[in-house]
BALOBA-1460 file (C-alpha; in Angstrom, 3 decimals):
// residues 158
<rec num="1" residu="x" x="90.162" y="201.765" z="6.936"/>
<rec num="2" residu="x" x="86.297" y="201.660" z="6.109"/>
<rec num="3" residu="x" x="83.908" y="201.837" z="8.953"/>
<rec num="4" residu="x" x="82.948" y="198.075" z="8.422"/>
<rec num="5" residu="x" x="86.380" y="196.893" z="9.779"/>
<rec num="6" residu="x" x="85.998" y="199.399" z="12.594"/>
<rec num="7" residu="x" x="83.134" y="197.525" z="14.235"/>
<rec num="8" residu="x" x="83.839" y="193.879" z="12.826"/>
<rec num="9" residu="x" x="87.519" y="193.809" z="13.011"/>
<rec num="10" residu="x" x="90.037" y="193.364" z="9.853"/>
<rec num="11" residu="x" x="89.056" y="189.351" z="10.140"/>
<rec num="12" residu="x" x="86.123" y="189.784" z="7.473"/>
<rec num="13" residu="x" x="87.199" y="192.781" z="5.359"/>
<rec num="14" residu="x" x="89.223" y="190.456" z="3.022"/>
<rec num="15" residu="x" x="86.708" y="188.219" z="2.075"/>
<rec num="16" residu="x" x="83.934" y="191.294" z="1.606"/>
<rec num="17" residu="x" x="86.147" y="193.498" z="-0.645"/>
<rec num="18" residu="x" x="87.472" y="190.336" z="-2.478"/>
<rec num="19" residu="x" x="84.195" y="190.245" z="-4.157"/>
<rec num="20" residu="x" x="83.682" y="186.339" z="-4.031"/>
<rec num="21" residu="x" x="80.597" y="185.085" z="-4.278"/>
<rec num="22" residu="x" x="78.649" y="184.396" z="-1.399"/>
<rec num="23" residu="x" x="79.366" y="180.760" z="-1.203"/>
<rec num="24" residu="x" x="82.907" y="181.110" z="-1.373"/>
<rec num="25" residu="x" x="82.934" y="183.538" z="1.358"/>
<rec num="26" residu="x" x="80.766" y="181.311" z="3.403"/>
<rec num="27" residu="x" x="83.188" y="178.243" z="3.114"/>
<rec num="28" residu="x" x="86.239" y="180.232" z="4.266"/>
<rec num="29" residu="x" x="84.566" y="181.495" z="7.274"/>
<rec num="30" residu="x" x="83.381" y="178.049" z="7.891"/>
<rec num="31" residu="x" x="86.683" y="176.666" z="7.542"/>
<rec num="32" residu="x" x="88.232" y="179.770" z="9.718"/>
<rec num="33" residu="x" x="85.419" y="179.128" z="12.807"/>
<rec num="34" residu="x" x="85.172" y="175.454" z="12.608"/>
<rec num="35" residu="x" x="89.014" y="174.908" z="13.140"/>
<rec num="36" residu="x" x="89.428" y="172.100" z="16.558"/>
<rec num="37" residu="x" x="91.206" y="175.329" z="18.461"/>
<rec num="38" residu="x" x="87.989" y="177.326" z="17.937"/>
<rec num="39" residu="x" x="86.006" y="175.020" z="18.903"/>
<rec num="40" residu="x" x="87.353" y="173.831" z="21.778"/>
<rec num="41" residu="x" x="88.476" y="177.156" z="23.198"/>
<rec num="42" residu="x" x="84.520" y="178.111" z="22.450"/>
<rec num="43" residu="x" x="83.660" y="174.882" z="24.883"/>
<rec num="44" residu="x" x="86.389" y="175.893" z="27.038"/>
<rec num="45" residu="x" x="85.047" y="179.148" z="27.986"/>
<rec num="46" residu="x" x="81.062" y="178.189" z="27.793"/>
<rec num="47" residu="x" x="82.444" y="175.429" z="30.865"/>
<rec num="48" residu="x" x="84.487" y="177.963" z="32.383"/>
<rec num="49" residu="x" x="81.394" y="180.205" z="32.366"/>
<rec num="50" residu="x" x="79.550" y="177.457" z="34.000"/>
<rec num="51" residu="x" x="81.934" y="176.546" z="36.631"/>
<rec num="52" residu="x" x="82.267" y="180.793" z="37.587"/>
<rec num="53" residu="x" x="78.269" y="180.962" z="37.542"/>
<rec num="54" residu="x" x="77.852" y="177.547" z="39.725"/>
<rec num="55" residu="x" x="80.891" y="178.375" z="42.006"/>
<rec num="56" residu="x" x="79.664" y="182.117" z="42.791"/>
<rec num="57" residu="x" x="76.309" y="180.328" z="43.141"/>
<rec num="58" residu="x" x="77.329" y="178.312" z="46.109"/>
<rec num="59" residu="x" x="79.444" y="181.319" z="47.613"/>
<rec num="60" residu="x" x="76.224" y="183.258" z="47.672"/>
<rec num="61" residu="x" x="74.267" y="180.518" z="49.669"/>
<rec num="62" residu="x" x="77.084" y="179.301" z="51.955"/>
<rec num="63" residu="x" x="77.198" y="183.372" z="53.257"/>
<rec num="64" residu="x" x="73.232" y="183.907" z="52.877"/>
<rec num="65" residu="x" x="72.835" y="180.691" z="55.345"/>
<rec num="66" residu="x" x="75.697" y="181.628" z="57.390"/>
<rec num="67" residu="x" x="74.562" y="185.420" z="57.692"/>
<rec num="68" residu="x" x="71.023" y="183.762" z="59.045"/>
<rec num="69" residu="x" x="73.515" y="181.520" z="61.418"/>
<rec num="70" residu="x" x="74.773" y="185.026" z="63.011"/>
<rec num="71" residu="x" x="71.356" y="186.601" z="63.344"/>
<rec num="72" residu="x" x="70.385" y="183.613" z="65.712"/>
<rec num="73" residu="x" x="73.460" y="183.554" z="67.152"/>
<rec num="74" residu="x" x="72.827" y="187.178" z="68.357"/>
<rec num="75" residu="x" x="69.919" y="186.475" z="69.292"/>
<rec num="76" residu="x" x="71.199" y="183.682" z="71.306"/>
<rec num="77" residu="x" x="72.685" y="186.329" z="73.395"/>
<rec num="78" residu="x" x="76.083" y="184.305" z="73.977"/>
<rec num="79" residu="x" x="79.407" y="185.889" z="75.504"/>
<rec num="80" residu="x" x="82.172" y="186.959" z="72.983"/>
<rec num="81" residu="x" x="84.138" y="183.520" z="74.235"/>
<rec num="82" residu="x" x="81.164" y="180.972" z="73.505"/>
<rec num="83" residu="x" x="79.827" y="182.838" z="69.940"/>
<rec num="84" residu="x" x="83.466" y="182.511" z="69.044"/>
<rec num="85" residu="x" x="83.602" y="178.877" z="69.956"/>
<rec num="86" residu="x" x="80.516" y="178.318" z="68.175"/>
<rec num="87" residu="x" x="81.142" y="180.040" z="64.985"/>
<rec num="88" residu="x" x="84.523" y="177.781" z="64.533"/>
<rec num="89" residu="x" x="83.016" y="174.848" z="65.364"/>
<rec num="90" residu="x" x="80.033" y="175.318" z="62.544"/>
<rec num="91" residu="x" x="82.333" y="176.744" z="59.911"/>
<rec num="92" residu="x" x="84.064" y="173.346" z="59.873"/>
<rec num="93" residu="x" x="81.071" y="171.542" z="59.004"/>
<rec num="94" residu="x" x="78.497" y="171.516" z="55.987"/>
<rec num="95" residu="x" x="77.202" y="175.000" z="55.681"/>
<rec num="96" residu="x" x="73.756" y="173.547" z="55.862"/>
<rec num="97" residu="x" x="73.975" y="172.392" z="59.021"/>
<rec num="98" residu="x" x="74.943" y="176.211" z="60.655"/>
<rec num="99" residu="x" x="70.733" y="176.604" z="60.686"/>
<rec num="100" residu="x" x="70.278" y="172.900" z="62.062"/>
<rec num="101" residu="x" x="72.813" y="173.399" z="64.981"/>
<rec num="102" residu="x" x="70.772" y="175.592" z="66.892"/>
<rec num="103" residu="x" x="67.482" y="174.067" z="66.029"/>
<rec num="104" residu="x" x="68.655" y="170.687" z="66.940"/>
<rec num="105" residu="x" x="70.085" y="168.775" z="70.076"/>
<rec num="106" residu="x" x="70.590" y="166.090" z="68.727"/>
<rec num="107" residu="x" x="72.785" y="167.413" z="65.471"/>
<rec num="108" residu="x" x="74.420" y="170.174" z="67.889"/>
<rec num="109" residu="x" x="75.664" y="166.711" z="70.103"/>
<rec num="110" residu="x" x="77.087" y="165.342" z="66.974"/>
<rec num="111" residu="x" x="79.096" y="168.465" z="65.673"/>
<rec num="112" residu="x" x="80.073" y="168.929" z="69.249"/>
<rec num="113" residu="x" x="81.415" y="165.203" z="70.105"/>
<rec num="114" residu="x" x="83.410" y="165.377" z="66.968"/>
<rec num="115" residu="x" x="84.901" y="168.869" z="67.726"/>
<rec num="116" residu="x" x="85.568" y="167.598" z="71.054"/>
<rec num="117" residu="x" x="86.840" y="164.573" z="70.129"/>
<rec num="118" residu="x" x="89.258" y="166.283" z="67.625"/>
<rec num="119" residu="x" x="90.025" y="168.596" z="70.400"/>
<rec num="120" residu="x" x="90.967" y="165.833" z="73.007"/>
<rec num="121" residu="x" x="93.232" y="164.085" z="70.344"/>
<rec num="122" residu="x" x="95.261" y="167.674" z="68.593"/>
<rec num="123" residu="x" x="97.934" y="168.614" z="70.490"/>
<rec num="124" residu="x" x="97.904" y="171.640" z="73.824"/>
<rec num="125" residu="x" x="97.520" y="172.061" z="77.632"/>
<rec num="126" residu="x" x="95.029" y="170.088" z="79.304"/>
<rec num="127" residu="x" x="93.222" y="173.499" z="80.655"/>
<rec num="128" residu="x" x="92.498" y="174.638" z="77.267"/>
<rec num="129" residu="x" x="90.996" y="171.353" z="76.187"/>
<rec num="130" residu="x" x="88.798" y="171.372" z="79.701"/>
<rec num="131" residu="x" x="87.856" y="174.867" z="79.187"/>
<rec num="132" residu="x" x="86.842" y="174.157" z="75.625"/>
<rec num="133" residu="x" x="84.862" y="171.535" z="76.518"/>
<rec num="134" residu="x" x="83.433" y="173.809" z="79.400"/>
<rec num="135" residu="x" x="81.920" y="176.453" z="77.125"/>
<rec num="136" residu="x" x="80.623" y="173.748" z="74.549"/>
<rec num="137" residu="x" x="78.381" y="172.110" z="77.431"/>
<rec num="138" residu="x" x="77.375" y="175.996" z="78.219"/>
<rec num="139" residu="x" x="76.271" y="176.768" z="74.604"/>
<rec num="140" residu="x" x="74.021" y="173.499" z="74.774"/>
<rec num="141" residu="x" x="72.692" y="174.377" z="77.953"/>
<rec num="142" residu="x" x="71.448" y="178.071" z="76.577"/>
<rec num="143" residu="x" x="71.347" y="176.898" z="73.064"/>
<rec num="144" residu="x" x="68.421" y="174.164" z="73.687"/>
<rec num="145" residu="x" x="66.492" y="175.309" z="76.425"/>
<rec num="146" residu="x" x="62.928" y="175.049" z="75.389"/>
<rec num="147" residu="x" x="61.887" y="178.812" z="75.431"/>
<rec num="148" residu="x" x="64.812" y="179.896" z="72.879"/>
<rec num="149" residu="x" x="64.210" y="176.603" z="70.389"/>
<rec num="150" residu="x" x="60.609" y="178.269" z="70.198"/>
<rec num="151" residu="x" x="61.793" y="181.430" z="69.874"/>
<rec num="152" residu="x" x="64.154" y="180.893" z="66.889"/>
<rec num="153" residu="x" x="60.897" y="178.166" z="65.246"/>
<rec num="154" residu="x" x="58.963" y="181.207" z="65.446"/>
<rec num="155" residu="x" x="61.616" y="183.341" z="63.963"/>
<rec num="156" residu="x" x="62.413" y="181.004" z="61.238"/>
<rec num="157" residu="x" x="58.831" y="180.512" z="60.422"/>
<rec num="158" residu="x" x="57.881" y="184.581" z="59.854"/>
C-alpha cells in the first residue's frame, strides 16, 4: 500500500497508477462525484449543517435571555413560591418576552390574564386556582412598583 492511498484513501489509487492521461482521469472522477446520490447527500449535509448551526443558535439566545430573566428575578427578591410561579408562567411564552415581563405592566397583565385564564379553565381544587391567582397579583404588586422598574432600567442600561 503506497503512502498516497494512506492519506487519500484507495478511491484514487486506481486511476493514478493506471497511467491514463490526465483527461481521462478527470472524466472518471467527474462521473464518480457528480453521481445524483453525491450530490444530494453533499446538499443534504450542507442543510443539515445549517439547520444544527441555526438551531444551536437559538438555544444559545433563548438561555442567554432567560439567564438575564433570573438575574432580575433575584434581584426582584421574590419568595421561593412566587419566583417559581413566575418562572413557569414566562417559560410558556416567547422567550423574548422573559426581559419585557418585568419591565412592563402592561405585557406582565397580558401573560398573566392568559395564565390565569388557562388556570381558571384546566382542571383542580378551587384553593389552588385562588392561591395561584393570589401570588400572581403579589408578583405585580412588587414586580411594578416604581422604585424596582428604575432599578432594573438602570441595570439593563449599564
Amino acid at each position: 500500500m503506497s503512502i498516497f492511498s494512506t492519506l487519500v484513501g484507495s478511491h484514487f489509487e486506481p486511476l493514478i497508477v493506471s497511467g491514463q492521461p490526465t483527461a481521462s482521469i478527470i472524466e472518471n472522477m467527474s462521473s464518480q462525484w457528480l453521481e445524483p446520490t453525491s450530490i444530494f447527500s453533499a446538499v443534504g449535509g450542507i442543510i443539515l449543517l445549517l439547520f444544527i448551526c441555526s438551531f444551536s443558535f437559538y438555544i444559545y439566545q433563548r438561555r442567554k435571555i432567560y439567564r438575564k430573566f433570573i438575574d432580575q428575578l433575584q434581584f426582584l427578591g421574590l419568595d421561593p413560591k412566587e419566583e417559581l410561579t413566575l418562572k413557569y408562567m414566562v417559560k410558556r411564552y416567547p422567550y423574548k418576552k422573559a426581559l419585557q415581563v418585568l419591565d412592563s405592566t402592561r405585557i406582565f397583565d397580558d401573560m398573566a390574564s392568559q395564565e390565569m385564564i388557562r388556570i381558571i379553565r384546566s382542571e383542580g381544587s378551587i384553593e389552588d386556582k385562588e392561591d395561584f391567582v393570589d401570588t400572581v397579583y403579589k408578583i405585580r404588586t412588587t414586580a411594578h412598583t416604581s422604585n424596582f422598574t428604575q432599578d432594573i432600567r438602570e441595570e439593563t442600561i449599564s
